[in-house]
KEKE-108225 format. One record per residue: z, x, y of N, C-alpha, C in turn. Coordinates in pm, whole numbers, plus 50000, padded with zeros to 5 digits. Layout:
BEGIN
nzz,nxx,nyy,cazz,caxx,cayy,czz,cxx,cyy
Z,X,Y,Z,X,Y,Z,X,Y
...
END
This chain:
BEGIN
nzz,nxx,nyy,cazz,caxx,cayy,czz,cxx,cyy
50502,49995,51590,50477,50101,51493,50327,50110,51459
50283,50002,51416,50136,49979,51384,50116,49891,51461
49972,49946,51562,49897,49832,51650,49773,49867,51610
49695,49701,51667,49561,49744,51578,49520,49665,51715
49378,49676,51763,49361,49628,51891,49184,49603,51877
49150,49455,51867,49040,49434,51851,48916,49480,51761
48973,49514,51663,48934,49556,51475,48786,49419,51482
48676,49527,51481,48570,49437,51425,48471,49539,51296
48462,49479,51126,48390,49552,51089,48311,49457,50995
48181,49514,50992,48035,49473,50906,48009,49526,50799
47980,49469,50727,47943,49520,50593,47738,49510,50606
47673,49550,50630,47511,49496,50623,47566,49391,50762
47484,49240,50765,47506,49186,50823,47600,49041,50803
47741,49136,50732,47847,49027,50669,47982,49119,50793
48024,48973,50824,48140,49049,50933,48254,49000,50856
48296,49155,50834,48463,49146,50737,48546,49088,50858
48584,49147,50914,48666,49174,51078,48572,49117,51172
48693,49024,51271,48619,49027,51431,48699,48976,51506
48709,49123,51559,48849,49090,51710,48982,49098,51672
48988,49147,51551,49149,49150,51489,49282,49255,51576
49363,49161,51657,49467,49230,51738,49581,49190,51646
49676,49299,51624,49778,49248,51540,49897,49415,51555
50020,49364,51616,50130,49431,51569,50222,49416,51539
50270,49544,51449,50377,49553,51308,50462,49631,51388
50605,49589,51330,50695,49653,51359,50780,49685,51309
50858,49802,51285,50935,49877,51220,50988,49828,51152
50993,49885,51022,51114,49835,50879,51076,49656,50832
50914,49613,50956,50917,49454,50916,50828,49438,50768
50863,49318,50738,50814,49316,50594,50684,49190,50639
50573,49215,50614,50466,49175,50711,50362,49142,50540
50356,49000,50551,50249,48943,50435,50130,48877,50488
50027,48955,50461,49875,48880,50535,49808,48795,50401
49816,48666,50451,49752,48574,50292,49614,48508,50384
49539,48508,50277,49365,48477,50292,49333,48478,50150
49260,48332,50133,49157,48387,49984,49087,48483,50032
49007,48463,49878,48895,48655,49840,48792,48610,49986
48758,48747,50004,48605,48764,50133,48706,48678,50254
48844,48712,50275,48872,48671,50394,48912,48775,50506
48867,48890,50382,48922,49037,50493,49026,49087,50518
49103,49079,50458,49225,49124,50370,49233,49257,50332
49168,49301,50240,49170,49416,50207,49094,49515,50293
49001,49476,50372,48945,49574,50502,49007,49572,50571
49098,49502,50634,49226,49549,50711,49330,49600,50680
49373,49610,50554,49443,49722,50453,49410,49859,50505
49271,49866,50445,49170,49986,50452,49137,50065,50556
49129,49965,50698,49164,50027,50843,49273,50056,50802
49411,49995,50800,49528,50095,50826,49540,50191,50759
49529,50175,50671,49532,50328,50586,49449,50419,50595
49309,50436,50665,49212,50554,50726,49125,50539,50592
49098,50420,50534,48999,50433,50430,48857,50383,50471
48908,50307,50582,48736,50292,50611,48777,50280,50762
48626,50246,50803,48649,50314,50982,48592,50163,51051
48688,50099,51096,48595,50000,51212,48490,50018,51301
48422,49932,51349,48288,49928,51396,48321,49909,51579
48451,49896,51584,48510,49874,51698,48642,49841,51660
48705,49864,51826,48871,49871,51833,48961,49966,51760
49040,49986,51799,49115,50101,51759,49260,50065,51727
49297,50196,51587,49475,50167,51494,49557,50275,51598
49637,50246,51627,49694,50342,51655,49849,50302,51551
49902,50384,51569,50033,50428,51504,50170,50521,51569
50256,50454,51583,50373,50509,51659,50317,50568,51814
50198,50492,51824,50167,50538,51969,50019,50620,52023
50018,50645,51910,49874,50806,51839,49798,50700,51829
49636,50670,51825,49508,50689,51787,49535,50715,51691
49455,50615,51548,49509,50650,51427,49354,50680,51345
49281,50562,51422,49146,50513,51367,49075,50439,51476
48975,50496,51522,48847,50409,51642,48704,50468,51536
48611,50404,51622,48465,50417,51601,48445,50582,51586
48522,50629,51638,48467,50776,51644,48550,50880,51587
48692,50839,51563,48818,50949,51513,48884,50877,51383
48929,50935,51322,49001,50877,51166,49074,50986,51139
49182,50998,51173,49288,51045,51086,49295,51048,50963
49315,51129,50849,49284,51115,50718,49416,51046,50691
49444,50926,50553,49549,50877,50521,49680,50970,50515
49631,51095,50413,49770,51166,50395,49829,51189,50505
49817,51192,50651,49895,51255,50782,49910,51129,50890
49924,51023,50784,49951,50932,50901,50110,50825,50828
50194,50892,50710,50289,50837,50623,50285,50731,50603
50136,50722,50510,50149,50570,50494,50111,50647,50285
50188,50543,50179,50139,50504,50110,50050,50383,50034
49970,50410,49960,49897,50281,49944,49900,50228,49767
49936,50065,49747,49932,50081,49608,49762,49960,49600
49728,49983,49508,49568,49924,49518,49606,49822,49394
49456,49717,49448,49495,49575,49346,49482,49660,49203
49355,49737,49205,49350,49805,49068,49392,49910,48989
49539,49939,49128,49601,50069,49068,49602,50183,49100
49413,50210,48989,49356,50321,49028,49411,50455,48978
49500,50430,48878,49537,50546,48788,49464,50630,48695
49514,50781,48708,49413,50891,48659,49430,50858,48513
49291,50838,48447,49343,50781,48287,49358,50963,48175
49329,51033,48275,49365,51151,48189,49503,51243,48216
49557,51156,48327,49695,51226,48402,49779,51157,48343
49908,51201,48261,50050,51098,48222,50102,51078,48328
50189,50997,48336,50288,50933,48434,50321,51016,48517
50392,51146,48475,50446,51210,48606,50327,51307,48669
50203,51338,48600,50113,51415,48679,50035,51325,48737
50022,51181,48750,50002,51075,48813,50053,51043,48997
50197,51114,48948,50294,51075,49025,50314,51181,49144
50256,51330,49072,50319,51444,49113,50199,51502,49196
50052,51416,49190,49947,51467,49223,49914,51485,49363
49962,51415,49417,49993,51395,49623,50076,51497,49650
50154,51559,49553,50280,51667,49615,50182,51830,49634
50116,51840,49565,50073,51965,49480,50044,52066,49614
49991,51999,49734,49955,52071,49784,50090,52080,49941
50210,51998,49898,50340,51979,50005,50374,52046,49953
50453,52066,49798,50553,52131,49744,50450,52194,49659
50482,52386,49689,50424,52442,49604,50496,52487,49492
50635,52493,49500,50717,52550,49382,50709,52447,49263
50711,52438,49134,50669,52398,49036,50797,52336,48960
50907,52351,49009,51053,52294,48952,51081,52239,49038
51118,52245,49171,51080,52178,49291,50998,52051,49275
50889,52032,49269,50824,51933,49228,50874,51849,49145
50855,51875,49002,50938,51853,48953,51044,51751,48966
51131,51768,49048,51270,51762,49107,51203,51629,49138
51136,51614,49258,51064,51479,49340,51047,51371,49214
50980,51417,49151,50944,51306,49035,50998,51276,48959
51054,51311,48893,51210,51287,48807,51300,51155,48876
51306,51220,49050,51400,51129,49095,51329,51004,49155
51198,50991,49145,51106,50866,49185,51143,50820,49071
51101,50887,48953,51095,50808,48795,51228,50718,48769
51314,50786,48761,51466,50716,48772,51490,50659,48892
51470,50611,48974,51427,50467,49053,51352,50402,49034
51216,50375,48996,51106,50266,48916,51156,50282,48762
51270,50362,48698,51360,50325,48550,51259,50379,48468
51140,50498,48461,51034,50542,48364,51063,50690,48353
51177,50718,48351,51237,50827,48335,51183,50891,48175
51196,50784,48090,51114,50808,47937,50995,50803,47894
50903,50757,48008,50772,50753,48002,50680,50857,48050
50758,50969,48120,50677,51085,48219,50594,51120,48154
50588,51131,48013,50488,51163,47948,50377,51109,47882
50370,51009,47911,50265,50914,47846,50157,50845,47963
50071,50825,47894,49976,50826,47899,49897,50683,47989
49866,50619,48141,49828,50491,48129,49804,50390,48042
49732,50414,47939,49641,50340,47868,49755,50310,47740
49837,50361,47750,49995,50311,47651,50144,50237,47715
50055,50234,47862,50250,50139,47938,50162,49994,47949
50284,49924,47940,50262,49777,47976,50170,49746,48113
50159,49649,48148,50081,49635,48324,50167,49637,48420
50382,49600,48330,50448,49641,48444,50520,49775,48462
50482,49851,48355,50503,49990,48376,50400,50042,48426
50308,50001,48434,50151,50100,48507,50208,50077,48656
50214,49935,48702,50279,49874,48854,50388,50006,48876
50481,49991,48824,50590,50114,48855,50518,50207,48896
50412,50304,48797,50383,50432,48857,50301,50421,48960
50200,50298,48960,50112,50336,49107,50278,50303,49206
50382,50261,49198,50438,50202,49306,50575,50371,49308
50587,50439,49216,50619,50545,49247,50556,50628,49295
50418,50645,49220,50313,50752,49332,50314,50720,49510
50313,50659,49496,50280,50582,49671,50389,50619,49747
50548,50613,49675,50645,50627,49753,50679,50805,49738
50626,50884,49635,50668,51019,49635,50680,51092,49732
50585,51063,49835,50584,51162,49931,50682,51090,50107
50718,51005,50043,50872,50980,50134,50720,50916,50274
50648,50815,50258,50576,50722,50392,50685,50660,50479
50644,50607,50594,50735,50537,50616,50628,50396,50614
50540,50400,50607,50469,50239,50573,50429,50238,50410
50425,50100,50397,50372,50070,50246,50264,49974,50260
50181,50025,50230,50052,49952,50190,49995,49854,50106
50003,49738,50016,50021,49717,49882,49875,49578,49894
49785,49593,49817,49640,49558,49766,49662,49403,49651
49787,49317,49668,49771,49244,49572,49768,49252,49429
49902,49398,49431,49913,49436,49310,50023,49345,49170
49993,49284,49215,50095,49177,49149,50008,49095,49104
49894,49012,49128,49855,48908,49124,49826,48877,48962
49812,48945,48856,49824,48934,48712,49908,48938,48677
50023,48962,48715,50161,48964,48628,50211,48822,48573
50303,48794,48449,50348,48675,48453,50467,48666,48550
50540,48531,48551,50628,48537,48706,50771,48642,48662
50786,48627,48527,50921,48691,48506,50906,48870,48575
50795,48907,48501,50778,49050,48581,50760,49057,48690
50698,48976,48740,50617,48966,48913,50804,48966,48976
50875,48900,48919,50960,48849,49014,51108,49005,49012
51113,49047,48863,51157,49160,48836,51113,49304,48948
50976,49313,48968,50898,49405,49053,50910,49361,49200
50884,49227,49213,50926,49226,49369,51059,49289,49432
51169,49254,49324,51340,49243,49365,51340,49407,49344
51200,49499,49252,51231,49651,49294,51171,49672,49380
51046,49650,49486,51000,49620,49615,51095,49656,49731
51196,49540,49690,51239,49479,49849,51381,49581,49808
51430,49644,49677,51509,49699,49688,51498,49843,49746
51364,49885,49694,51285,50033,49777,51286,50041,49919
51231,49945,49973,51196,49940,50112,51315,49936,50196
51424,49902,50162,51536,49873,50214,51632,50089,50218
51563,50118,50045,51642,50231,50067,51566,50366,50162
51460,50306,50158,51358,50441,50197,51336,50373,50345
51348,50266,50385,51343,50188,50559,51221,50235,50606
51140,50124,50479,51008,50124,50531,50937,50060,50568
50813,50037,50624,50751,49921,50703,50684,49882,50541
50643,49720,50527,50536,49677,50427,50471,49608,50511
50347,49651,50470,50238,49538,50469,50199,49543,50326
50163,49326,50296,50128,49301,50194,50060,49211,50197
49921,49243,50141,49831,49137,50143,49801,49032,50001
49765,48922,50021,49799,48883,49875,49724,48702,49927
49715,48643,49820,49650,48450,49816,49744,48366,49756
49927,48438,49730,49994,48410,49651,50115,48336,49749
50102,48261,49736,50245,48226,49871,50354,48176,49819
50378,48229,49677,50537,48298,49629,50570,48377,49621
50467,48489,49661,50506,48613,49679,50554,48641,49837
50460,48559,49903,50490,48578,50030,50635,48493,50107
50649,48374,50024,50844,48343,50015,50897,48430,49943
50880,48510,49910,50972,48623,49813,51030,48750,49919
50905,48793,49997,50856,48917,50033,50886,48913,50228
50835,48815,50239,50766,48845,50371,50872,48772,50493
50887,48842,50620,50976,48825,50731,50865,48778,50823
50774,48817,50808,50651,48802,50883,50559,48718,50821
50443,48602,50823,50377,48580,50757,50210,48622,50876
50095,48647,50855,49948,48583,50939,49875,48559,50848
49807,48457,50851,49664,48416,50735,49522,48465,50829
49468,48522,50714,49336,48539,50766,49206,48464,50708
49138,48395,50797,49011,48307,50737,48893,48374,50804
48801,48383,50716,48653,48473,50745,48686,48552,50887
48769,48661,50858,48796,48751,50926,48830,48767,51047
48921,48650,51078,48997,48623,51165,49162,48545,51118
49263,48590,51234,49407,48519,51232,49355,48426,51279
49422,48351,51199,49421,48214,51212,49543,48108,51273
49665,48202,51179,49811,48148,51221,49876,48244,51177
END
């Protein structure tokens, strides 16, 4: 589903990536653990078309996804992404948070609508559509970046170590809605993370990455 074929990238003269070959496969639940600056999240960032390697090429279901010279933009390659920091609009409530990726799929306005309502009542924030980030808990904020991501029906999930502040009771509450999502929507995860109870929680797959290389 996802192949990545000799991924090398630089920051100045700091090498995030070098030589990274790695494939994912359908519906697998795939956890990449590395402490911080092990390149983790730049290989996130390749798959998702957020940043561009310096060499080697993503392809996806077969397609050229991302090389030195072509990038597919994220939205047309069904991947969602949830970020370590979220990254929620602090002037958008919950469901215009949620509803903001649709605007330009679904133009009818009840229609829409419709989509988010029924994300909301699966992440259980059916009473919150209207409020505001800066008034939900950290595991109701988790819900909406983790409903935004899934609104537009991806078949990969992306996820930035969005857990890593939670205490375990929530962490462990949010995983068991994770693995219950992915199962209904039969989607690929990748999850990167330094947590390796998340990754016995989560992961069918494990690879560690050390200064920007698999290691095991």
């Amino acid at each position: 589903m996802i192949e990545l074929n000799n991924i090398t990238k630089k920051f100045n003269n700091v090498i995030a990536l070098q030589n990274v070959s790695l494939k994912i496969n359908e519906q697998e639940r795939l956890v990449i653990l590395g402490h911080s600056g092990s390149g983790k999240t730049t290989l996130l960032k390749i798959m998702a078309g957020l940043c561009v390697p310096d060499q080697g090429e993503v392809k996806i279901d077969g397609q050229t996804a991302n090389n030195p010279h072509l990038i597919i933009p994220p939205h047309k390659r069904g991947i969602g992404m949830v970020f370590q920091d979220l990254a929620l609009w602090p002037h958008m409530n919950v469901a215009q948070n949620i509803s903001f990726g649709l605007e330009k799929i679904i133009i009818n306005q009840p229609e829409r609508q419709k989509e988010v309502e029924n994300i909301l009542d699966l992440v259980q924030l059916r009473k919150k559509q209207y409020v505001y980030p800066s008034h939900l808990s950290g595991g109701q904020q988790q819900r909406v970046a983790l409903a935004r991501a899934l609104i537009r029906k991806p078949r990969i999930l992306l996820m930035d170590e969005p857990l890593s502040h939670l205490d375990p009771e929530l962490k462990d509450n949010l995983i068991q809605l994770i693995k219950d999502l992915l199962q209904k929507f039969k989607m690929t995860l990748v999850y990167v993370t330094h947590d390796t109870g998340i990754e016995r929680e989560l992961a069918n797959r494990t690879i560690r990455l050390r200064d920007g290389q698999i290691i095991a």
